[in-house]
LOVOTOR-842396 format. One line per field, with one value per residue: x, y, z of N, C-alpha, C, CB in turn; residue in three letters. Coordinates in steps of 0.1 Angstrom, whole numbers, plus 2048, in hexadecimal, padded with zeros to 3 digits. Glycine has a CB too. Layout:
! residues N
n.c1: [X, ...]
n.c2: [Y, ...]
n.c3: [Z, ...]
ca.c1: [X, ...]
ca.c2: [Y, ...]
ca.c3: [Z, ...]
c.c1: [X, ...]
c.c2: [Y, ...]
c.c3: [Z, ...]
cb.c1: [X, ...]
cb.c2: [Y, ...]
cb.c3: [Z, ...]
code: [ALA, ...]
***
This chain:
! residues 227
n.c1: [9A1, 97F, 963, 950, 960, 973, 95E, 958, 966, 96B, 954, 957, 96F, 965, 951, 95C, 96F, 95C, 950, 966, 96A, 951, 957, 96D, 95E, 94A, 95E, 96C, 958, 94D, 95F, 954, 93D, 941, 947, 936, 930, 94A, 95D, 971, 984, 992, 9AE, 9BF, 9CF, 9E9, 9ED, 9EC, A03, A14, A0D, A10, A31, A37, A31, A46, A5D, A60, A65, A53, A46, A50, A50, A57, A59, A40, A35, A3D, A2C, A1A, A0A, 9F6, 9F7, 9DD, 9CF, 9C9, 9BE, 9A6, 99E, 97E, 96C, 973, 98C, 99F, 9A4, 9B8, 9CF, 9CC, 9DF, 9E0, 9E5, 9DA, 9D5, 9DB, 9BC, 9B3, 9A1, 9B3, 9C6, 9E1, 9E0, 9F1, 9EA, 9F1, 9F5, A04, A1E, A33, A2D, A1B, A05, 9FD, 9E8, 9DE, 9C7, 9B0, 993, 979, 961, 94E, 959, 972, 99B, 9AD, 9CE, 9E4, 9F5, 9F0, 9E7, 9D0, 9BE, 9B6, 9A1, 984, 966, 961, 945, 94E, 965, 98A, 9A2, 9C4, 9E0, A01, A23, A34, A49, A46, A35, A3F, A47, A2B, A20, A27, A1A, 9FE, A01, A06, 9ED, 9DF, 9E1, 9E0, 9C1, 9BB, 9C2, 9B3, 99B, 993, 98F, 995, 9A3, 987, 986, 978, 96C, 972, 973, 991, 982, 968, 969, 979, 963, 94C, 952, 95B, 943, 933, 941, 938, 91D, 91F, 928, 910, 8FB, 908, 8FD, 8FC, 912, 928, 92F, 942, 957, 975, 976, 980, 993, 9A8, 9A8, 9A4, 9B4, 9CE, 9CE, 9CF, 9DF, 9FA, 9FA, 9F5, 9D9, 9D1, 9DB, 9C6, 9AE, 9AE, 9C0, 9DF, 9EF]
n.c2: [438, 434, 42B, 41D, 40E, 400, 3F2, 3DF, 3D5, 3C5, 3B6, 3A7, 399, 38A, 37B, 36E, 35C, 353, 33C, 330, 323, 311, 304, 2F5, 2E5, 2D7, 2C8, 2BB, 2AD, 295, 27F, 27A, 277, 25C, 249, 23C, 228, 216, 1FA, 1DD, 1CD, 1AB, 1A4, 193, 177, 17C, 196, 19B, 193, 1A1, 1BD, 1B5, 1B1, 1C9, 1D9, 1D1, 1D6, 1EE, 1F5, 1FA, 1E9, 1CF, 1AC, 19B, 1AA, 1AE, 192, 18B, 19D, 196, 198, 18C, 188, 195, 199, 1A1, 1C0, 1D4, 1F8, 1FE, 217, 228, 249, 241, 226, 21C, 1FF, 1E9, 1DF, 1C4, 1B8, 1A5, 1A7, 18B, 179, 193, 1B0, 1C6, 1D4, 1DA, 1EF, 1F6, 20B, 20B, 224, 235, 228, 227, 233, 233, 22F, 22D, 219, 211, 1FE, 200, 1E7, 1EF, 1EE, 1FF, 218, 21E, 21B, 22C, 232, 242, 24C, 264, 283, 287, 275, 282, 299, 294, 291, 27C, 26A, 251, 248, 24B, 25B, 261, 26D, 26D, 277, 25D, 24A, 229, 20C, 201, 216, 223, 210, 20F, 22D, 223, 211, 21C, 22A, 219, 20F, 226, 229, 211, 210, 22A, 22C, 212, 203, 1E9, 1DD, 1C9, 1A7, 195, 180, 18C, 19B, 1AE, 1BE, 1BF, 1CA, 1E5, 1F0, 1F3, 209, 21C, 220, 226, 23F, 251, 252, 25D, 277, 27F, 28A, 2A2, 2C1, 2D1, 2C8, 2CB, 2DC, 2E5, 2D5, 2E5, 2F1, 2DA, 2D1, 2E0, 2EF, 2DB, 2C0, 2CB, 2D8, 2BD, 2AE, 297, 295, 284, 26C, 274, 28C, 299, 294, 2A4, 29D, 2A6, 29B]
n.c3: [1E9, 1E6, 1FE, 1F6, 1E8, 1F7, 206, 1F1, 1EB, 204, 206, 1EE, 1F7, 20E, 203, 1F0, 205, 212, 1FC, 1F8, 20F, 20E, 1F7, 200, 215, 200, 1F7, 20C, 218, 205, 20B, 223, 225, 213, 228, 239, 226, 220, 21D, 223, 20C, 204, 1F6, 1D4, 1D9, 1D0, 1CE, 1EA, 1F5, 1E5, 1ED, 20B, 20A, 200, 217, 228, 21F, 21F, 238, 24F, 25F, 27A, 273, 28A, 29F, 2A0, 2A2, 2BD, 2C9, 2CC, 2B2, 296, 277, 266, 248, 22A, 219, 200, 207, 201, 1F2, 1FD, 1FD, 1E1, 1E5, 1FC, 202, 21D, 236, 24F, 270, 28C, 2AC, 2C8, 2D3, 2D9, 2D2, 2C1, 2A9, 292, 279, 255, 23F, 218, 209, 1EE, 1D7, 1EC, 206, 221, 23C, 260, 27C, 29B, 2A8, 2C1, 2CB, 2E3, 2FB, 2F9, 2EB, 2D4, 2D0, 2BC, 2B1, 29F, 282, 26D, 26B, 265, 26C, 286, 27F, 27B, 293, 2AB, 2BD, 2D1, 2CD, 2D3, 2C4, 2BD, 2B0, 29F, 298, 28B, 27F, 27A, 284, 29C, 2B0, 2AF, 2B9, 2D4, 2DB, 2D9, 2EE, 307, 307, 30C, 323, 332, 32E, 33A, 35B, 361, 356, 35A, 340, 329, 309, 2F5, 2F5, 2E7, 2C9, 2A4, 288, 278, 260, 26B, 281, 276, 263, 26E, 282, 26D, 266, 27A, 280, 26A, 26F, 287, 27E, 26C, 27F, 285, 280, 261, 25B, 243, 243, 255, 253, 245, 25F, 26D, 25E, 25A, 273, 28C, 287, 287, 2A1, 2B4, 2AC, 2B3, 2CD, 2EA, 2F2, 312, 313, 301, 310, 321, 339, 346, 351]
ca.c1: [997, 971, 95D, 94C, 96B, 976, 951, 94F, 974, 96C, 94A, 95D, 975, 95A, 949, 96A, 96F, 94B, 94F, 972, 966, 949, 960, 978, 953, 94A, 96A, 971, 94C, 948, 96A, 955, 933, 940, 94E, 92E, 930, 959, 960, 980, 982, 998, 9B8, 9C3, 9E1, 9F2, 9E6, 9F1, A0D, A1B, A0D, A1E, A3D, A3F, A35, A4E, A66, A5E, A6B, A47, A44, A59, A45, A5A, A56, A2E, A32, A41, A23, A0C, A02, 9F4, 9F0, 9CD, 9C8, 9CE, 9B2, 9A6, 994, 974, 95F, 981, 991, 9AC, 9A2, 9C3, 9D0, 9C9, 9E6, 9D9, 9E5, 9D2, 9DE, 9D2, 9B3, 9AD, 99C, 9BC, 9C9, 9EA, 9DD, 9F6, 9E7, 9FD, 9ED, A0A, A27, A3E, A27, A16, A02, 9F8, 9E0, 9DE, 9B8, 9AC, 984, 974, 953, 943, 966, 97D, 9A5, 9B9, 9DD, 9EA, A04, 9F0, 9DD, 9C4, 9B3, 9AC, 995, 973, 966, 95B, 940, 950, 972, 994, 9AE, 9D1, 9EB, A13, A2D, A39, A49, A48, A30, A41, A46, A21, A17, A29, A11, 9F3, A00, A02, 9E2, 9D5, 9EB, 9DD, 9B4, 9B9, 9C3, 9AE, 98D, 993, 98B, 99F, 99A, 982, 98D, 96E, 970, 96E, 97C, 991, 978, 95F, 96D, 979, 95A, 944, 95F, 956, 935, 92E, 945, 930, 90E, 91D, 92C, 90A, 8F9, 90C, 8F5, 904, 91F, 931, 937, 94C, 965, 97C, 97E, 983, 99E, 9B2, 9AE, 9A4, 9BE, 9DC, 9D1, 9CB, 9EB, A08, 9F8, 9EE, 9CC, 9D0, 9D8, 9BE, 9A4, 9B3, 9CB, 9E8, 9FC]
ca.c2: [42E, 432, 421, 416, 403, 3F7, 3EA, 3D8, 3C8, 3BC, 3AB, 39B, 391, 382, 370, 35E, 352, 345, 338, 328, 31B, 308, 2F9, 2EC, 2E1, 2CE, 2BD, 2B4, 2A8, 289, 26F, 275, 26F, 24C, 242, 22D, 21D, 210, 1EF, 1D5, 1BE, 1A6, 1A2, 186, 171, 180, 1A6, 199, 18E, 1AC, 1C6, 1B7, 1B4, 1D7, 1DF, 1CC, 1D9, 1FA, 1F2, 1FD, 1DB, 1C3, 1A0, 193, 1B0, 1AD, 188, 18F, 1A9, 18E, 19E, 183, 18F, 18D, 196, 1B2, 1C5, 1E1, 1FF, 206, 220, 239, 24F, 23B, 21C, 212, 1F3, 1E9, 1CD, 1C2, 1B2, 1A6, 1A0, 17E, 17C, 1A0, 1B7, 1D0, 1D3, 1E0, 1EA, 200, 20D, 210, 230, 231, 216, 228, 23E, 22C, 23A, 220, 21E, 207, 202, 1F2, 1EB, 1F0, 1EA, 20C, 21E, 219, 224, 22E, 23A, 244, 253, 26E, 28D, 286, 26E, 28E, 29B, 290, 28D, 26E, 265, 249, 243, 250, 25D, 266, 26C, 273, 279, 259, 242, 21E, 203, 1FA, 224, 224, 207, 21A, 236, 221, 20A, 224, 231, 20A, 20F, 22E, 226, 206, 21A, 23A, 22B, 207, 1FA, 1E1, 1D7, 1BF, 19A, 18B, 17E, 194, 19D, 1B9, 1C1, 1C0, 1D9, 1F2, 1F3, 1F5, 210, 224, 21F, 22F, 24C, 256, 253, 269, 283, 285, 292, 2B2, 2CE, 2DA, 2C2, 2C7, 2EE, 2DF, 2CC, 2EC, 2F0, 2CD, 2CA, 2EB, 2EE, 2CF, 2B8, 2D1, 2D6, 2B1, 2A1, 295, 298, 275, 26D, 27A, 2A1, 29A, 295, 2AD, 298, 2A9, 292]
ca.c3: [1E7, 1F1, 208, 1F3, 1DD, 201, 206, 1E6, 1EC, 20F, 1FF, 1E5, 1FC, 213, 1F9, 1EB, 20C, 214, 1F0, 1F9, 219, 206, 1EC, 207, 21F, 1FC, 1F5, 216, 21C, 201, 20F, 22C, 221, 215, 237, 23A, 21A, 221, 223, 21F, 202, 203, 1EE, 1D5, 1E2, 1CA, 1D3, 1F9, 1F7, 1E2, 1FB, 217, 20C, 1FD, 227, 235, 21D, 226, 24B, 257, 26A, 27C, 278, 291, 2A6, 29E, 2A8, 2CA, 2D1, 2CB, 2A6, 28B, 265, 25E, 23B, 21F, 216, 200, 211, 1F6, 1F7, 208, 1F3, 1DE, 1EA, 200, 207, 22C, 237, 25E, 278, 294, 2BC, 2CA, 2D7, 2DF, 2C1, 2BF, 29C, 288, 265, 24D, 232, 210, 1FF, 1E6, 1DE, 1F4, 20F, 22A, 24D, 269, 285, 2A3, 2AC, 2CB, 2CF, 2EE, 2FB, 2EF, 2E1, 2CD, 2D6, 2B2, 2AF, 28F, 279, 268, 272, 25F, 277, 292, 274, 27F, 2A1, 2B1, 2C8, 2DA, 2CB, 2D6, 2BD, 2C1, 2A4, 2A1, 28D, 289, 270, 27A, 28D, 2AD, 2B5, 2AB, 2C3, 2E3, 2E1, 2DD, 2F8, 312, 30B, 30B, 333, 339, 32D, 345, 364, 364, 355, 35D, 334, 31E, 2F9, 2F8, 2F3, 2DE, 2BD, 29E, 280, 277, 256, 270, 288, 26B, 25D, 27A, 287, 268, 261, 286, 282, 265, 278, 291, 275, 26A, 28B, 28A, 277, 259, 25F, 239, 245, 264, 24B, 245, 26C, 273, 257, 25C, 27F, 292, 285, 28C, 2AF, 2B6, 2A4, 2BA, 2DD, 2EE, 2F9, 321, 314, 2FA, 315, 332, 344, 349, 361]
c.c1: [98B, 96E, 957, 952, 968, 96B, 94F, 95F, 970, 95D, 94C, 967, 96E, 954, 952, 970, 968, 94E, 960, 96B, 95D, 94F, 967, 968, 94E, 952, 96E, 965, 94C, 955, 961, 948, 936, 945, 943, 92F, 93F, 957, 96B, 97B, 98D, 9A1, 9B8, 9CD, 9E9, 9F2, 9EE, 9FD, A19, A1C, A18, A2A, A42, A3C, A3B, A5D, A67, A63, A5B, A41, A4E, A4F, A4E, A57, A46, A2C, A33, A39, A18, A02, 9FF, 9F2, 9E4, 9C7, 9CF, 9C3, 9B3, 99D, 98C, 96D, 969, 987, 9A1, 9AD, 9B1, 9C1, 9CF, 9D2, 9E7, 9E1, 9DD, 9D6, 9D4, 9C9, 9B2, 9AA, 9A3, 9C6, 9D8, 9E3, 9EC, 9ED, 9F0, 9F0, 9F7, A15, A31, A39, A1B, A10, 9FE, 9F0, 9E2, 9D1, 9B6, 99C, 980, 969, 94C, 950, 96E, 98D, 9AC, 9C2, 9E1, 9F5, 9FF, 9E4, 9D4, 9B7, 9AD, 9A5, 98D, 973, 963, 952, 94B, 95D, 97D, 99E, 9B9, 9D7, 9F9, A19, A37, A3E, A49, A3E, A2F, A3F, A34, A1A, A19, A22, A04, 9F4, 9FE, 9F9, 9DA, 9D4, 9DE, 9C6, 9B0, 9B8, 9BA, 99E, 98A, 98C, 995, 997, 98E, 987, 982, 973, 969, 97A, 986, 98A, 96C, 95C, 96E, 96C, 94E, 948, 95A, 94B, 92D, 934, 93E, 923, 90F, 91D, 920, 902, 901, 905, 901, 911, 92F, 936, 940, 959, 971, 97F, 983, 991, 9AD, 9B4, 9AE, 9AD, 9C9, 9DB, 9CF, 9D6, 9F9, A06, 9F3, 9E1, 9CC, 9D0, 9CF, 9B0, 9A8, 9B8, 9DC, 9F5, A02]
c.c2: [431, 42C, 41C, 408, 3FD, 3F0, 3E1, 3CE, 3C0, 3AF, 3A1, 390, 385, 379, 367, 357, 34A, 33B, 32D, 31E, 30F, 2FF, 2EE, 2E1, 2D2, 2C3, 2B4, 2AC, 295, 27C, 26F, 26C, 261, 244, 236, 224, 211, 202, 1E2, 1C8, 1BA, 1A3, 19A, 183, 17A, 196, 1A9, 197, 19B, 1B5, 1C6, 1B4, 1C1, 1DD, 1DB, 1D0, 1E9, 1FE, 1F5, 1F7, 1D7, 1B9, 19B, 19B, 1B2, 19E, 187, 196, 19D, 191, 192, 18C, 18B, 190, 1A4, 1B6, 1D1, 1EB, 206, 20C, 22B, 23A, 248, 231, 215, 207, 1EF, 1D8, 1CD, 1B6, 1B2, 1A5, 194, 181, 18A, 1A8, 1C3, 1C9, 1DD, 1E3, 1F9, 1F8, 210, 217, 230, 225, 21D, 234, 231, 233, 22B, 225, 210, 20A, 1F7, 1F1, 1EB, 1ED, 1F3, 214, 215, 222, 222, 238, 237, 24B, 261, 273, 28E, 282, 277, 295, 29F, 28F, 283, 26D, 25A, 244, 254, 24E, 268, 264, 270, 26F, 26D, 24D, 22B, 217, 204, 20D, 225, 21F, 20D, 224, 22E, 216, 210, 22B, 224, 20E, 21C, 22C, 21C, 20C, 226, 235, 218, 201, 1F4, 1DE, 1CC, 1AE, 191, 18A, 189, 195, 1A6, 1C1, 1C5, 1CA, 1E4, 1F8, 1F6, 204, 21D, 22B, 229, 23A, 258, 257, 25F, 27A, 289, 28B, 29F, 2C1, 2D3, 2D4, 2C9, 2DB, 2F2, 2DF, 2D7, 2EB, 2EA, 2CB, 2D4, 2EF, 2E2, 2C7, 2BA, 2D1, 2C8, 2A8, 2A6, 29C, 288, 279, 275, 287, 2A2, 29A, 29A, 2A9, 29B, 2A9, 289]
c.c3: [1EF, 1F9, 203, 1E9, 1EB, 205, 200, 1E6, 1FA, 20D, 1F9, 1EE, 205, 20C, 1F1, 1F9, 211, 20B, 1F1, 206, 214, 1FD, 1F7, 211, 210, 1FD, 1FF, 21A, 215, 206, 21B, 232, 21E, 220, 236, 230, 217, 227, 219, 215, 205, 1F7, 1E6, 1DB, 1DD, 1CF, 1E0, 1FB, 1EE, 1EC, 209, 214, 209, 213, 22D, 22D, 21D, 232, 253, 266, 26A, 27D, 284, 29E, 2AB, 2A6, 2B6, 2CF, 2D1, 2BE, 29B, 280, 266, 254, 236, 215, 20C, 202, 202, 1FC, 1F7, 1FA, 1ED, 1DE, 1F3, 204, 217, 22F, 247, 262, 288, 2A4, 2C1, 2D5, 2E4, 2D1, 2C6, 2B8, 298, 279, 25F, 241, 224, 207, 1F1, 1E3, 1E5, 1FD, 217, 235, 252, 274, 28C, 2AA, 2B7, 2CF, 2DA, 2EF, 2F4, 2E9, 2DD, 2CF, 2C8, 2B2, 2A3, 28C, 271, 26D, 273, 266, 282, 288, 279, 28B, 2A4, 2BD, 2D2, 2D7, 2D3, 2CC, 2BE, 2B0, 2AB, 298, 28E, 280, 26C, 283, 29A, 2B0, 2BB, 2BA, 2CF, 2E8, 2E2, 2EB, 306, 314, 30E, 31F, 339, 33B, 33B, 354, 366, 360, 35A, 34D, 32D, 315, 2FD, 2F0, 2EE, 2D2, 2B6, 296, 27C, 26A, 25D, 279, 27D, 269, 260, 283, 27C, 264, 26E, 286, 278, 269, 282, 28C, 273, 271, 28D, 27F, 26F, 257, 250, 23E, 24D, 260, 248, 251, 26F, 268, 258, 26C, 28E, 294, 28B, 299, 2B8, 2B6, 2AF, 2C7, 2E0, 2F6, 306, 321, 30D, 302, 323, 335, 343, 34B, 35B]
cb.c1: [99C, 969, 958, 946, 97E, 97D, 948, 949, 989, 96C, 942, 966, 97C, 951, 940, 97C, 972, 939, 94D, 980, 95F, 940, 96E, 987, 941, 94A, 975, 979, 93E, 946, 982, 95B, 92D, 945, 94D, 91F, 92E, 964, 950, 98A, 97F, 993, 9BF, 9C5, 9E9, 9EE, 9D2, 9EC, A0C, A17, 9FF, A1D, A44, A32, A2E, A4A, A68, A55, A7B, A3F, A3B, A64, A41, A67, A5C, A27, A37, A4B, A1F, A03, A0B, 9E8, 9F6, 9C1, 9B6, 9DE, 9AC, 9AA, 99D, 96A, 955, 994, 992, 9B6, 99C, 9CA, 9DB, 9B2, 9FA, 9C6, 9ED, 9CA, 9DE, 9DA, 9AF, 9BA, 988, 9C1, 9BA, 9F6, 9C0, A0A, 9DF, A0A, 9EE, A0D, A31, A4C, A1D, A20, 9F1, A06, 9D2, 9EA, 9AB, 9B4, 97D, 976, 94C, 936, 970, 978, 9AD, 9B5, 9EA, 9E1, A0A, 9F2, 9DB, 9C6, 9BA, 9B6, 98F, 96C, 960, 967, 933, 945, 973, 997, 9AA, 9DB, 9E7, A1D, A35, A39, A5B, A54, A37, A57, A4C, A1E, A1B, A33, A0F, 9ED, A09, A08, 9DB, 9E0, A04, 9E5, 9B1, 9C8, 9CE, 9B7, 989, 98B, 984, 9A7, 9A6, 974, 994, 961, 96E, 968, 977, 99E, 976, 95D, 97D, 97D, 959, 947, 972, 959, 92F, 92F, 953, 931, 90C, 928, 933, 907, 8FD, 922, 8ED, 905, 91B, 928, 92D, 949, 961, 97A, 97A, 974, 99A, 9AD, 9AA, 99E, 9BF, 9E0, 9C9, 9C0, 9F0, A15, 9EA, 9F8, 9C8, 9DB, 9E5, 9C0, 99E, 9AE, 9CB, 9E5, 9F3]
cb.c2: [420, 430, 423, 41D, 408, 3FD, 3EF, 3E4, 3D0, 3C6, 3AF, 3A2, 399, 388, 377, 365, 353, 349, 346, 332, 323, 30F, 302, 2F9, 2F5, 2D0, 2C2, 2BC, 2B5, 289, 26F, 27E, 274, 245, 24D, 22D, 227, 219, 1E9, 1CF, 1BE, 1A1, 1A1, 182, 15D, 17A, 1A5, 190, 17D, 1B1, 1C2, 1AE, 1AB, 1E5, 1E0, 1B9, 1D2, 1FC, 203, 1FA, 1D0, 1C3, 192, 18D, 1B8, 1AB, 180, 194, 1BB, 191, 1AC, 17A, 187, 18D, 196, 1B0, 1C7, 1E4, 20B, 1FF, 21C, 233, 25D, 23E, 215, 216, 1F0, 1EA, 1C9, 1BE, 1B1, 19D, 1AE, 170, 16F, 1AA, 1BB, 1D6, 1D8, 1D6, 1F3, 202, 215, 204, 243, 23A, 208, 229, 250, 224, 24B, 217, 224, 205, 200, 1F3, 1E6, 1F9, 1E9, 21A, 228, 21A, 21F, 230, 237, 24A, 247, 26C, 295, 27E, 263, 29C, 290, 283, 293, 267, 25E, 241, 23F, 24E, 25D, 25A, 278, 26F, 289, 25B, 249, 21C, 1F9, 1EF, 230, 21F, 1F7, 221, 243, 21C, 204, 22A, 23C, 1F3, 216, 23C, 220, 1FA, 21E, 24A, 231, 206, 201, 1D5, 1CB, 1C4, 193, 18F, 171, 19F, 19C, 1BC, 1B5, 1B7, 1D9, 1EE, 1EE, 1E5, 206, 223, 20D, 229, 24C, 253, 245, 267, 27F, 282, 289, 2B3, 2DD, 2E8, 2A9, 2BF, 2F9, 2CF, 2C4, 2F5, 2F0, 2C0, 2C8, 2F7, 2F9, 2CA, 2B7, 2E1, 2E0, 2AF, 2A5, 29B, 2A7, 26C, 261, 275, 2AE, 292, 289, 2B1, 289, 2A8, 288]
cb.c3: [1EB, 1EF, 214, 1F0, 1D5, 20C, 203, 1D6, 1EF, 21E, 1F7, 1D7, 201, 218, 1ED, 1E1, 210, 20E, 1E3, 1FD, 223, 1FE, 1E1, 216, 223, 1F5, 1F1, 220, 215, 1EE, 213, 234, 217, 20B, 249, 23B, 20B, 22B, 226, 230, 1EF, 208, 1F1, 1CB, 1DD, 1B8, 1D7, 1FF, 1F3, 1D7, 202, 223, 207, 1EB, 230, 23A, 214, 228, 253, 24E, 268, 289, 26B, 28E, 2A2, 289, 2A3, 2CC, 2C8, 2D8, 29F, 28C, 254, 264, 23A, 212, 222, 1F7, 21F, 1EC, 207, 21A, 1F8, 1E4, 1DF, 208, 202, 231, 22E, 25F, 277, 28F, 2CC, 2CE, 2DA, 2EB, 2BC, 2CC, 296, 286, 25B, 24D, 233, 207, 207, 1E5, 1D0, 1EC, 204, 22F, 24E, 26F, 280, 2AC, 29E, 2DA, 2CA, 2F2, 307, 2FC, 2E7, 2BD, 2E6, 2A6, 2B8, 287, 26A, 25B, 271, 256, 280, 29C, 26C, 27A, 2A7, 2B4, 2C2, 2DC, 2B7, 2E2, 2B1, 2CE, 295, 2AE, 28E, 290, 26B, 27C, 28C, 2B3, 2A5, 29E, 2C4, 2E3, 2DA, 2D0, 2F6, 314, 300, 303, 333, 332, 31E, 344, 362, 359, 342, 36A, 329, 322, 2EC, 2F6, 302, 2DD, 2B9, 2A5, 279, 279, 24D, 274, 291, 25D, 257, 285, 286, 265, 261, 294, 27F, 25D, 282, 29C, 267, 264, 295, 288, 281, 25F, 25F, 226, 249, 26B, 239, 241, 274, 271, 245, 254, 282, 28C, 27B, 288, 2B5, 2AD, 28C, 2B3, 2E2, 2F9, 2FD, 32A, 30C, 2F1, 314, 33D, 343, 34C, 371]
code: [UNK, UNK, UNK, UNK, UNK, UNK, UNK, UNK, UNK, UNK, UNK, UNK, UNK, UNK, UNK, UNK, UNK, UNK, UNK, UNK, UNK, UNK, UNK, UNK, UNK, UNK, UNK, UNK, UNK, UNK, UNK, UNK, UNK, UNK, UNK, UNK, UNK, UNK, UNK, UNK, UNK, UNK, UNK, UNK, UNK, UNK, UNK, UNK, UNK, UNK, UNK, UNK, UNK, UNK, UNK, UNK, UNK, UNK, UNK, UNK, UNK, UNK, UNK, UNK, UNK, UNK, UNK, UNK, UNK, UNK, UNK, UNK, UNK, UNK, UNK, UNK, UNK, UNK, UNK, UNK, UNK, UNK, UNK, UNK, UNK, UNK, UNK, UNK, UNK, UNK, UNK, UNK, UNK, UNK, UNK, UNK, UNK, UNK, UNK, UNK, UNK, UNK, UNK, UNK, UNK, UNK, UNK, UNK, UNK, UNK, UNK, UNK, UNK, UNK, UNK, UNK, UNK, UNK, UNK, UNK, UNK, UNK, UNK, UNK, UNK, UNK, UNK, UNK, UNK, UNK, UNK, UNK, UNK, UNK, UNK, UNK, UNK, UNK, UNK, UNK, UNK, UNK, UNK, UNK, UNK, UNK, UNK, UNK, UNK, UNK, UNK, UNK, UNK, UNK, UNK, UNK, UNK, UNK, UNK, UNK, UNK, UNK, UNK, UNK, UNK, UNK, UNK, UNK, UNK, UNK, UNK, UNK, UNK, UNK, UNK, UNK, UNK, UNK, UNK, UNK, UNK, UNK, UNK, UNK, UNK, UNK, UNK, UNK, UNK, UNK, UNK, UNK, UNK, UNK, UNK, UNK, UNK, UNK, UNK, UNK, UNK, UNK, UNK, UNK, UNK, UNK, UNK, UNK, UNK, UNK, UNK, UNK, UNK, UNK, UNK, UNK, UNK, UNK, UNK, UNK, UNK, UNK, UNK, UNK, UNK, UNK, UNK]
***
């Protein structure tokens, strides 16, 4: 083979992976362009009352285990604008703005997050990788591999333990909706997305390697701590 064959393969090869890279930089770019535009409609009764019982017959939640944490239901929503539109079924904790939502993507696949708002961050633990994605100005997100609620709530509770201790912050305890957090919550992650030059040429990094090194570590190794 010449040098000039091997010249004219490593060109092509280069240019189908720019040309790959770009496709994946599109596709992954527009769910994230509508981040600002997401926001929770509300269910009929009938809409609501199906949802949650397909999540509680899932095992996902214990309500009684939700009641004992101090968790209320506060609605069943569906997320417009996001890809698919899932269902968003919330509970709330009493007067403090830290939230349960599972989302049902299909009728038998589920992911969950436990969000707690803060004065200037936000603290989310989740179920899928997905959430280490994007970066965040002023939020903190954790994920892990796991399949149920309460599991869920233990890591976000020991980072609630550990935020309290080491920076001295807790949720904040004003009124508010969870429609109002979400969507305030997204609306700013996309403000910050767009501040990064070139941002849609990131979205490969951020989806192939970001996520993997990010998922199933807790906040404290996620921000150096160690100990």
């Amino acid at each position: 083979m010449t040098s000039d064959s091997l010249l004219t393969i490593a060109y092509f090869l280069i240019g189908g992976a720019a040309g790959l890279w770009i496709l994946i930089a599109l596709a992954g770019s527009l769910p994230l362009l509508a981040l600002s535009k997401v926001y929770l409609e509300p269910t009929s009764d009938e809409e609501s009352h199906h949802y949650l019982q397909q999540v509680l017959s899932l095992g996902v939640i214990d309500t009684t285990w939700a009641s004992e944490n101090n968790f209320e239901p506060v609605g069943v929503y569906r997320v417009k604008k996001m890809a698919g539109s899932p269902i968003l079924v919330g509970w709330k904790k009493s007067h403090e703005r830290t939230y349960l939502c599972i989302y049902v993507l299909f009728e038998t696949h589920t992911e969950c997050d436990c969000v707690s708002i803060f004065e200037k961050s936000v603290l989310t633990t989740g179920t899928s990788k997905d959430g280490q994605m994007i970066p965040s100005k002023h939020d903190w997100m954790q994920t892990f591999n796991v399949t149920d609620m309460e599991e869920l709530w233990e890591h976000h509770f020991d980072t609630l333990e550990y935020l309290k201790q080491t920076l001295g912050q807790t949720p904040l305890r004003d009124k508010a909706t969870l429609a109002e957090d979400f969507e305030a919550t997204l609306h700013q992650q996309a403000e910050y997305i767009s501040l990064f030059s070139f941002w849609p040429l990131r979205v490969p990094y951020w989806y192939f390697v970001r996520r993997a090194q990010r998922h199933n570590k807790p906040l404290r190794v996620l921000l150096g701590d160690s100990a």
